[in-house]
N, C-alpha and C positions, 0 to 999 in steps of 0.2 A: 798376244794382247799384253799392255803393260800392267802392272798393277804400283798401285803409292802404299807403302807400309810406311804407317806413321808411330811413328817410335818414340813419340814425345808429343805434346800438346802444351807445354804450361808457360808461361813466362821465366822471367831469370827468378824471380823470388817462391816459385809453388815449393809446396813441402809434400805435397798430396799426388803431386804425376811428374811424370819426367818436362826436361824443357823441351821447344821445339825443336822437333829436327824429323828426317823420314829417309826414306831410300826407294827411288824408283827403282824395279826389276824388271829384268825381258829374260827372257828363256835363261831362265837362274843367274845372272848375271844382277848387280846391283852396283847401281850410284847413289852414294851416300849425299846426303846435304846436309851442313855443320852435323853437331855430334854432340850437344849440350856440355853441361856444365863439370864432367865430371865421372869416373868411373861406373857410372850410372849406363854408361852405354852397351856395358859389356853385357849386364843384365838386360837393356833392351834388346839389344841383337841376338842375345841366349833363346829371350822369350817367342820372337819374330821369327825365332828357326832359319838366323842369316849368319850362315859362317864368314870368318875372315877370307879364307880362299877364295870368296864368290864377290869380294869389293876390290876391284881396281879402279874407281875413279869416285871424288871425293870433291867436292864443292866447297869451300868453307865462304861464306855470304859476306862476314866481317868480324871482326874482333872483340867482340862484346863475350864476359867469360862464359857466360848460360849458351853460348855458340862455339866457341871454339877448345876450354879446356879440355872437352873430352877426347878432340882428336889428337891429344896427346896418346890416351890409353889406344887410340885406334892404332896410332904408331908403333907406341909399344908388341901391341897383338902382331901386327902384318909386319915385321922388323922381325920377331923371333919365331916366326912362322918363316919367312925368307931365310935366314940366318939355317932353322933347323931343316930346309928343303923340304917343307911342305906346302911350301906359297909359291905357285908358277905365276911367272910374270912380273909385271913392275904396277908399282902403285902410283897412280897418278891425283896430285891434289891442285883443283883451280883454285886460285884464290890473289888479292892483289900481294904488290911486292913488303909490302909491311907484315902484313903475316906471314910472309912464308920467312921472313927473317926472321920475328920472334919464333916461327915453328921451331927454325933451326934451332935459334940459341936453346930452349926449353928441352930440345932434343937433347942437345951436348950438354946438357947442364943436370937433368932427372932421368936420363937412360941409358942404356950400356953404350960402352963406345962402338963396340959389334953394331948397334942400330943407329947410333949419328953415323957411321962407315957407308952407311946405305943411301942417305940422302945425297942426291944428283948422281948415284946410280943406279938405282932401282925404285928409291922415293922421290920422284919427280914433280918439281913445283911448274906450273903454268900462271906465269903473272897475267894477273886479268886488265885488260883496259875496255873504258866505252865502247861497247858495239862491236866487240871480239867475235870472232864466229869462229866456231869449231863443231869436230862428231866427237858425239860420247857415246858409247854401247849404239853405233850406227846412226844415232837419232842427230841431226842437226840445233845444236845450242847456241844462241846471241846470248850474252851476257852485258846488261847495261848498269851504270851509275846511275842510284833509284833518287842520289841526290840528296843525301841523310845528314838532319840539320846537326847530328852528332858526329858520326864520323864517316870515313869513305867504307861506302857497303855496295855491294853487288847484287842485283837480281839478274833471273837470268829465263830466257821463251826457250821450250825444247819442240821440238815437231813429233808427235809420237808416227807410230808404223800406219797408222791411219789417215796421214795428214793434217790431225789437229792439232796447236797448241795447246802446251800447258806455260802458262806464266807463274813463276815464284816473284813476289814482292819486296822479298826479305821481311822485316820486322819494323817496318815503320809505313807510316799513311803514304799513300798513293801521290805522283809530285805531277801536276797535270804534263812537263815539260817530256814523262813517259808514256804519253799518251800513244808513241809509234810503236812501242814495244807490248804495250798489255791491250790495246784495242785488237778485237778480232781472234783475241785468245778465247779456246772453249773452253780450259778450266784456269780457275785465278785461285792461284793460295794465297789467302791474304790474312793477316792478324789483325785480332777482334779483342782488345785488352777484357774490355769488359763489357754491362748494358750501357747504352747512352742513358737511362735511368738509372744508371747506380757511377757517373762520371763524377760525382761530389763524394763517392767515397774512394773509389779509386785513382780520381784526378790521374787519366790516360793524357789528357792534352799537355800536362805539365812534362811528362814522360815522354813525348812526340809519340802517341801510340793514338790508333783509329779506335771507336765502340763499334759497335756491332752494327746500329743501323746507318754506322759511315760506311763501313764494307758492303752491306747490303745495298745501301744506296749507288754505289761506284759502280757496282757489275751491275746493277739494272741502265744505270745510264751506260753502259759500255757493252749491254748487251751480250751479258757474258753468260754463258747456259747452265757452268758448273762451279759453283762459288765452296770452298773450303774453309772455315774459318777457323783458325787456331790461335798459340802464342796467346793465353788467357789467364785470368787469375783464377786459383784454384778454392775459392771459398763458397764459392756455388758449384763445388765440383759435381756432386748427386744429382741438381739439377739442373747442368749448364747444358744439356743439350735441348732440353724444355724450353728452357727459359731463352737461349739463344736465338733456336728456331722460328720461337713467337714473334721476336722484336726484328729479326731477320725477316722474315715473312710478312712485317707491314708494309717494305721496300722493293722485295726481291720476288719475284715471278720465275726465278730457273729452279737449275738442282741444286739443291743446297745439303752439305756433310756438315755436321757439329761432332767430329770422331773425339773417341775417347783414343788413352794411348792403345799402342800394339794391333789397332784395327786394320783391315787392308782394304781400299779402296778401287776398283776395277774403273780401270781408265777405259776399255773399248768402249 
């Protein structure tokens, strides 16, 4: 059975949890999705009890820094872990062709040259395009353009051991033209900035980001069973599972998770 360790919950500005990001696992094995903002991961992954050893496949969604600087320290880790012959295998990272260039350059620029030596030998980039199909940890992945009024982002449907979809969104509302890839998914992760009653203080719509009872709303029309809502602001941090719940719960009829970070969520 899979399980979702969710390693972060906040948006790019929380000062209070880590950003989003998680790592799906099957029989110890773990795919990472981004890696937040910053050396902050190493501490997530420390708490999560997920070594480096156990991540050879790495997601990065798009370029936004609360997404992708951390997977520098991730490089850092699995490069001198490789380099020292304690990391069997090759690390693989999906993601489009504009990051994995800046990855590069950031590589050769902030880390030993022993770790840029590794990329496109054992750090291996996979350019993503619309509708790409691949296996990761055996489980079949489409990865599509979610269509981001900011920049090119990726989500992406996995099939887990069960048969069922899971849909990641990435970090921006729902663009109905995804309608073939997130319909018929049994869990949707999707970001929930804040209340739609508290959108004049947060202004999510200025931001391209959903409230909570637009995500709730989406998977009830799309009949979705298992709704996650993350990527939040963190000033109702004590009581955002309360408060989310409730305003989620005027829309949404399935299973609904409001996880704090470092929770682990059982996908059977």
């Amino acid at each position: 059975m899979e399980r979702l360790h969710v390693l972060g919950t906040g948006n790019a500005a929380v000062t209070r949890c880590y950003n989003t990001c998680f790592a799906l696992e099957k029989n110890g094995e773990y795919l990472l999705c981004d890696a937040g903002g910053g050396s902050g991961i190493l501490r997530q992954l420390k708490q999560a009890g997920i070594g480096f050893g156990s991540i050879h496949h790495l997601i990065v969604t798009h370029a936004h820094c609360d997404h992708l600087l951390g997977v520098v320290w991730v490089l850092r880790m699995v490069g001198t872990a490789m380099n020292g012959g304690s990391y069997e295998g090759d690390l693989h990272i999906y993601c489009h062709e504009t990051i994995a260039e800046g990855l590069t350059a950031m590589t050769k620029l902030m880390l030993p040259a022993k770790i840029a030596s590794l990329l496109g030998a054992r750090i291996l980039f996979h350019p993503l395009t619309d509708g790409m199909q691949t296996q990761i940890l055996g489980h079949p992945v489409t990865f599509f353009d979610i269509r981001s009024t900011k920049l090119l982002q990726f989500g992406f449907t996995l099939t887990l051991s069960d048969g069922r979809r899971l849909c990641c969104l990435g970090d921006e509302p729902y663009n109905p033209v995804c309608r073939q890839w997130v319909e018929g998914a049994s869990w949707l992760l999707s970001e929930a900035f804040c209340l739609y009653e508290h959108r004049e203080r947060f202004k999510p719509y200025e931001k391209h980001h959903s409230t909570v009872l637009d995500a709730a709303k989406l998977a009830e029309e799309l009949q979705i069973p298992h709704l996650v809502l993350w990527h939040t602001e963190d000033a109702t941090l004590e009581e955002r599972r309360e408060l989310y719940a409730r305003e989620a719960r005027s829309a949404y009829t399935g299973d609904l998770y409001v996880p704090y970070d470092l929770e682990v969520i059982p996908l059977g």
